[in-house]
C-alpha positions in Angstrom: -6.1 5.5 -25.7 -8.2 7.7 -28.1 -9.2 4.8 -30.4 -10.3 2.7 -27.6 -12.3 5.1 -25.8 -13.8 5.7 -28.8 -14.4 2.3 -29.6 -16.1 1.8 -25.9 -18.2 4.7 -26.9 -19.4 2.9 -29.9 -20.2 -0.3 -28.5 -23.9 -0.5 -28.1 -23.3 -1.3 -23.7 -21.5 2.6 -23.6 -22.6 4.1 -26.0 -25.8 5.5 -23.9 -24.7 5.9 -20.2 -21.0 6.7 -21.4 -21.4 9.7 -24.5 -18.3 11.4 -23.2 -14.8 10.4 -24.1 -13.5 11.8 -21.0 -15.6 9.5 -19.2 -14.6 6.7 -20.7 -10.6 7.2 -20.6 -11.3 8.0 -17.2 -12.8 4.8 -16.3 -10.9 3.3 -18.4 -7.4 4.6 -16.8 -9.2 3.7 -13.2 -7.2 0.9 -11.7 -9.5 -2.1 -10.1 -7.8 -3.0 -6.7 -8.8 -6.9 -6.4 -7.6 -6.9 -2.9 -8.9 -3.6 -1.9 -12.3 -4.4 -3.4 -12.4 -7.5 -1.2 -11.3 -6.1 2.3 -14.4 -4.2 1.6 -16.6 -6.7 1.1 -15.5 -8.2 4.0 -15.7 -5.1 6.1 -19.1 -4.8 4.9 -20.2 -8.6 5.4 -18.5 -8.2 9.4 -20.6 -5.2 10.1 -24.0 -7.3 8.7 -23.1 -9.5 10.9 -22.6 -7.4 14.1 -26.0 -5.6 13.5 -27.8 -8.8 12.8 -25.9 -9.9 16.7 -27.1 -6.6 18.1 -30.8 -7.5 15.9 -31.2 -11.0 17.8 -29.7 -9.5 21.2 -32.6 -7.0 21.3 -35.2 -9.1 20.5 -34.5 -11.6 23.0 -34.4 -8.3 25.5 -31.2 -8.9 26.3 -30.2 -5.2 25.3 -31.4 -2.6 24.9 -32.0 -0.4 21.6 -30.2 2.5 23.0 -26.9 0.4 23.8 -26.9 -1.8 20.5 -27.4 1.1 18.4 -24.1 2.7 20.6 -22.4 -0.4 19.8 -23.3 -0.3 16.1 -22.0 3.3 15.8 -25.8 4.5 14.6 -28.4 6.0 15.6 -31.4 4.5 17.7 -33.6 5.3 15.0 -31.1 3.8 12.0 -30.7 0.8 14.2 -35.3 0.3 14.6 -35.1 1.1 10.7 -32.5 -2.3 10.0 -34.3 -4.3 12.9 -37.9 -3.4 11.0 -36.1 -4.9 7.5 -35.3 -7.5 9.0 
């Protein structure tokens, strides 16, 4: 583990961000979850897609801030912030 850590470290990509050996077993000893990483990327695209719902359900005045931001699980003043980036 020691000579690949600090062959990470001396590889031109890690050798900048990553100058501690600890760092780099660490990360290196850090087990990527395939599945795990795409539930969350799901989750993530499924709650997009609710707020953009609640987005176009406002704006057609078919609900009202207060009760789309309730339904989103933020605030009324998160929720204005996404429908003004949008």
């Amino acid at each position: 583990m020691n000579h690949i850590a600090r062959k990470c470290i001396g590889s031109i990509t890690l050798s900048e961000p990553l100058g501690h050996k600890a760092e780099v077993k660490g990360m290196l000893l850090t087990e990527y979850n395939e599945a795990e990483q795409m539930e969350l990327f799901k989750e993530g695209g499924r709650r997009e897609g609710i707020i953009e719902t609640l987005i176009s359900l406002v704006k057609k005045g078919l609900l009202t801030i207060k009760d789309a931001a309730d339904q989103a699980g933020i605030t009324e003043t998160a929720f204005e912030q996404k429908m003004a980036a949008k």
